[in-house]
Legacy VTK file of the C-alpha trace (Angstrom):
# vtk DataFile Version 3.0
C-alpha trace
ASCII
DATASET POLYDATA
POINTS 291 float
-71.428 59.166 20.675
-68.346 60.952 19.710
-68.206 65.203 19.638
-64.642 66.095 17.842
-62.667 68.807 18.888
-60.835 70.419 16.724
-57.315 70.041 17.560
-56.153 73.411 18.031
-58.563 74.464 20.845
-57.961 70.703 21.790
-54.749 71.905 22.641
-55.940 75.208 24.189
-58.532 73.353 26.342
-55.456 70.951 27.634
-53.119 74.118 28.536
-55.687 75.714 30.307
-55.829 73.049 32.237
-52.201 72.745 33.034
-51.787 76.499 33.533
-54.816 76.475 36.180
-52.220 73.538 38.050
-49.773 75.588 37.741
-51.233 78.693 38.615
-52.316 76.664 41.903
-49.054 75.202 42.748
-47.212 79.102 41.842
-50.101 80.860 44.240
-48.792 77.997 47.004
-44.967 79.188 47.274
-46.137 82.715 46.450
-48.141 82.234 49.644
-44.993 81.031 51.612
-43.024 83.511 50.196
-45.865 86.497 51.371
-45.619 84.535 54.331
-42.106 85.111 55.200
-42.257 89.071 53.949
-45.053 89.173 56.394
-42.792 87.492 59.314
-39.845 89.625 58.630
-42.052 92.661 58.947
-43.310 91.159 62.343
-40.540 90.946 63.759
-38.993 94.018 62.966
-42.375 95.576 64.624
-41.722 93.440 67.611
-38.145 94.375 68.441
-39.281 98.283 67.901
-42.001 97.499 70.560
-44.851 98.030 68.535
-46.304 95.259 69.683
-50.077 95.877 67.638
-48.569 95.620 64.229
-46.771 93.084 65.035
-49.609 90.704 65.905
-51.329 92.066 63.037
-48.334 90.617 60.726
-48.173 87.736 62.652
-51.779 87.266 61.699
-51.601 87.696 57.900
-48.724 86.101 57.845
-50.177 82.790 59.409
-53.592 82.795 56.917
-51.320 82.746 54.206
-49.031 80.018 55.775
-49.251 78.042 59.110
-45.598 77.598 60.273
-44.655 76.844 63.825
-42.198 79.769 64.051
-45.130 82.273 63.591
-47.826 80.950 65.956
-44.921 80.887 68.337
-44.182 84.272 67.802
-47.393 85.585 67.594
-48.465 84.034 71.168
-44.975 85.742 72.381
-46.163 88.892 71.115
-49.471 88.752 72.909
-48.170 87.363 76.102
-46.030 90.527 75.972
-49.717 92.640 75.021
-51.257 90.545 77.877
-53.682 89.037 75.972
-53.427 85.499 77.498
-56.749 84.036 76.345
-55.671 84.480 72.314
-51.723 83.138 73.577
-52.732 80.658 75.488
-54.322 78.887 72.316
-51.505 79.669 70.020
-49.317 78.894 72.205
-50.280 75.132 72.678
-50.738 75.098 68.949
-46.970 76.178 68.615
-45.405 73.608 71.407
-47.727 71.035 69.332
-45.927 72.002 65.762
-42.462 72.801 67.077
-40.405 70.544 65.368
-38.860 67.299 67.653
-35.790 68.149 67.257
-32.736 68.182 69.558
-31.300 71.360 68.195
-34.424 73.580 68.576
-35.084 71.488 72.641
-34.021 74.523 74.505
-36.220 76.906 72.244
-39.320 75.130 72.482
-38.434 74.654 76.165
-38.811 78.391 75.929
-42.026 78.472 74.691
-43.570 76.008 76.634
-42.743 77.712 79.597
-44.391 80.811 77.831
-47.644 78.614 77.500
-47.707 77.980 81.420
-47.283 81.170 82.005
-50.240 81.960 79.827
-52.057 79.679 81.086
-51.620 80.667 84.929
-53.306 83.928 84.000
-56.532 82.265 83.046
-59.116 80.148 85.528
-60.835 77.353 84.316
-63.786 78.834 82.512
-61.627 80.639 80.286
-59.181 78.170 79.669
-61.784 75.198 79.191
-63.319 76.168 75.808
-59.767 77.390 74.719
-58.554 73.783 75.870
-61.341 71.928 73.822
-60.739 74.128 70.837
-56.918 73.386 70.379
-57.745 69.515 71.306
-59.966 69.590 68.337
-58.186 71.551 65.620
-54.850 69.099 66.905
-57.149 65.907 66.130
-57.866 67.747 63.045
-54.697 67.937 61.741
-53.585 64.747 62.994
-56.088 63.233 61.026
-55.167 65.744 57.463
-51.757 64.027 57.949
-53.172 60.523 57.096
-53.250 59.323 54.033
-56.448 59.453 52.224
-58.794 55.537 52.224
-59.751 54.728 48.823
-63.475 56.191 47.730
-63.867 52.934 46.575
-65.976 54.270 43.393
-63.239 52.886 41.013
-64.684 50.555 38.308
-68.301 52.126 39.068
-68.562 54.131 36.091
-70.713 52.877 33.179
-70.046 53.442 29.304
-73.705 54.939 28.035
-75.549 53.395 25.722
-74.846 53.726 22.707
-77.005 55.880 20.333
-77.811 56.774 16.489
-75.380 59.184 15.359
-77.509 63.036 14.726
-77.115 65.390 11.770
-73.724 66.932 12.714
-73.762 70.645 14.996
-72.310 73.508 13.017
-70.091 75.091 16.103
-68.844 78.529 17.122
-65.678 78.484 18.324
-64.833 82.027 17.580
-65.601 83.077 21.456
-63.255 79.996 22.645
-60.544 81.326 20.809
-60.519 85.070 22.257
-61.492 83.707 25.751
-58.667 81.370 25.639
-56.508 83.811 23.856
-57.496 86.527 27.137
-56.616 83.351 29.645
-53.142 83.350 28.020
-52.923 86.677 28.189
-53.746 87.179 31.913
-52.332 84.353 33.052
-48.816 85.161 31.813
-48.993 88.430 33.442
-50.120 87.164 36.571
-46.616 84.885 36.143
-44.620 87.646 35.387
-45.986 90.013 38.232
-45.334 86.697 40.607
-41.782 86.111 39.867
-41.393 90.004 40.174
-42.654 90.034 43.636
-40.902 87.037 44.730
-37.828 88.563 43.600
-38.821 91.578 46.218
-39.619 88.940 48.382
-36.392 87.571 48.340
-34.601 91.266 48.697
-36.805 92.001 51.479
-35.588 89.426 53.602
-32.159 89.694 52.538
-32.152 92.487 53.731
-33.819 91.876 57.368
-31.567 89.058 57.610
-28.201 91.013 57.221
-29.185 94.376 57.969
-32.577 94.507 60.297
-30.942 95.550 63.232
-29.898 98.774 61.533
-33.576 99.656 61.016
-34.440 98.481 64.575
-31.479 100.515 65.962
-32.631 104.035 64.426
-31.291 103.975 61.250
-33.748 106.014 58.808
-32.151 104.728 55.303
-32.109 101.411 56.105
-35.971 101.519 57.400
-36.894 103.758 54.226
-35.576 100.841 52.026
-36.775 97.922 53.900
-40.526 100.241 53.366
-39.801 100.662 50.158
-38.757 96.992 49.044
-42.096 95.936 51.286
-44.268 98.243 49.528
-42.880 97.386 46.352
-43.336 93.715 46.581
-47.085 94.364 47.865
-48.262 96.062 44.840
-46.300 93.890 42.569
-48.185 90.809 44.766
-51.234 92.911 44.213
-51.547 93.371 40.377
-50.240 89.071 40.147
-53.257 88.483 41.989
-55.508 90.835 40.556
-54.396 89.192 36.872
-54.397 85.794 38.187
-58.488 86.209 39.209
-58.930 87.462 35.925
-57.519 84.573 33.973
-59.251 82.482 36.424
-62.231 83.742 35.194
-61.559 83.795 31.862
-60.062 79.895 32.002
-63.738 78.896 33.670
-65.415 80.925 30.757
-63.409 79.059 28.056
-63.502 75.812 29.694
-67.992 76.303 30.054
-68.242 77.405 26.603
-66.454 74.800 25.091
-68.397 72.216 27.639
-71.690 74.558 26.431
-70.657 73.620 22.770
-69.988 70.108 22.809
-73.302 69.404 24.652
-75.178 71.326 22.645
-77.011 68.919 21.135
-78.571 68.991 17.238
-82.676 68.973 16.644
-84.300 66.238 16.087
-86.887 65.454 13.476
-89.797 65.120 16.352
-90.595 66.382 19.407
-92.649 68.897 21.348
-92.317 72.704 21.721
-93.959 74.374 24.407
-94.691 77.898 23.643
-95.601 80.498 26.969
-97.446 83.354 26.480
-99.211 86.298 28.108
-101.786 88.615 27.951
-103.905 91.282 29.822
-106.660 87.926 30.401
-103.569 85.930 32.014
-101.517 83.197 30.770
-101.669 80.281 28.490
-98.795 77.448 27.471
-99.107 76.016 23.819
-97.932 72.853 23.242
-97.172 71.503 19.433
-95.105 68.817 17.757
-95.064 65.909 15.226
-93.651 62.812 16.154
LINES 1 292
291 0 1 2 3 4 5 6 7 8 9 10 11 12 13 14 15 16 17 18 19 20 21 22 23 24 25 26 27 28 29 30 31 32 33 34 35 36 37 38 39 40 41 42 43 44 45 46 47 48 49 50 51 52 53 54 55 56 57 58 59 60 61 62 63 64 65 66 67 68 69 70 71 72 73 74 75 76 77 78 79 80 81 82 83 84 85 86 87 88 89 90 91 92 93 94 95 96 97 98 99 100 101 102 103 104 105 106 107 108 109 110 111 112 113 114 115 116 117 118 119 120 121 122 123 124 125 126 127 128 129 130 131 132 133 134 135 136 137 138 139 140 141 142 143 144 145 146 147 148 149 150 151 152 153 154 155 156 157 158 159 160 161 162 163 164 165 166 167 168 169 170 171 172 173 174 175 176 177 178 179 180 181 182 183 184 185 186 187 188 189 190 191 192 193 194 195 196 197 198 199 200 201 202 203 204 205 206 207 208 209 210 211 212 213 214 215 216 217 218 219 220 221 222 223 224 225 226 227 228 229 230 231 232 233 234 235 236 237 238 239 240 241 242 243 244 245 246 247 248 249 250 251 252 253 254 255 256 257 258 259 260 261 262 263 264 265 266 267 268 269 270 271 272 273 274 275 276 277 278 279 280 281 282 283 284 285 286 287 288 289 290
């Protein structure tokens, strides 16, 4: 049994669809990008000493994207807090994704010997569960980085029965069109407010990279810009996301109705009705029909 679509919210249906991919593949480099602002911002709270808000970047800056460099530098941080248990574990995590390579040897050699000395601090009991966590979340990833086996479901999937075609379904699309109209809507402002922030992104670290040290070294105008630029890209980051939830929403709403429409399915000449109803004497169900 066939349910046409008509083709305009045909098409609507199908660019929801790609704008939700796209959507989720913009969100991943925004991540990265957050990531780095984060990272930047660490690190300048490092080198000033303030060794709690730098962790704290470190932190955010690793939910929104594990990299080696900053579970490296976030177990540095808390060797230098003395908080061995928590660098202990991300420090074996960081000598486990430090890159192989010959360039970076003497670096990682660096951190390694940061692990041991880490690690020296603790006794057994407190390194043992540590230990047994990293070993696990290691075979964890190790296993992620394997490609997928085959579900093995292909072919499965029978064609029903076919059926006598019912009396056609007048449908509503009036609510699919504004719901999909608001999905546009939200989702190219979530876009906008993205490429926005990424371009504050992008000054941000521009700006650690060539001029940090100015702002580590006392200098008030180039910290007050670097806060600004950082503040700027947050709210910016904020609003994308803020949008981007809402035309979320609204692609899911779109996306059920039209699913709700299509299945609705037409009356048919017999059946049964059930009727519930309820009184001060209690309840009673009424059934009636032809068939």
């Amino acid at each position: 049994m066939q349910r046409n679509l008509p083709q305009s919210l045909r098409k609507i249906a199908v660019s929801g669809v790609l704008s939700a991919l796209a959507v989720t593949t913009s969100a991943q480099a925004d991540d990265v990008s957050d990531a780095r602002v984060l990272y930047q911002k660490a690190g300048a709270a490092y080198r000033s000493d303030d060794d709690v808000m730098a962790r704290e970047y470190y932190r955010q800056s690793w939910e929104l994207h594990e990299s080696f460099d900053t579970v490296c530098n976030w177990g540095r941080a808390e060797v230098r807090s003395k908080l061995f248990e928590d660098a202990y574990e991300h420090l074996r995590l960081c000598v486990f994704m430090y890159p192989q390579d010959e360039e970076l040897a003497s670096a990682r050699q660096g951190f390694l010997a940061l692990r041991d000395e880490a690690r020296k601090e603790l006794t057994f009991e407190e390194a043992q569960p540590i230990d047994e966590r990293v070993d696990a979340d290691i075979a964890r990833r190790e296993r992620n980085a394997l490609p997928l086996p085959p579900s093995g479901l292909e072919g499965l999937v029978e064609e029903p029965a076919s059926a006598p075609e019912p009396e056609p379904v007048k449908r509503n699309w009036t609510p699919a069109w504004i719901m999909g109209g608001v999905t546009v809507a939200t989702l190219g402002t979530s876009m906008i407010f993205r490429g926005l922030a990424g371009g504050k992104a992008g000054d941000v670290e521009d700006l650690s990279s060539g001029g940090a040290g100015d702002c580590v070294s006392g200098n008030s105008a180039e910290c007050q810009r670097l806060d600004d630029l950082a503040n700027s890209h947050d709210t910016l980051a904020t609003v994308s996301n803020v949008t981007l939830v809402a035309g979320g929403v609204a692609a899911a709403a779109t996306l059920g109705y039209i699913t709700y429409v299509l299945l609705k399915k037409p009356a048919v000449a017999g059946g049964v009705t059930a009727t519930a109803g309820f009184d001060s004497t209690g309840g009673t169900i009424l059934l009636s029909g032809h068939f």
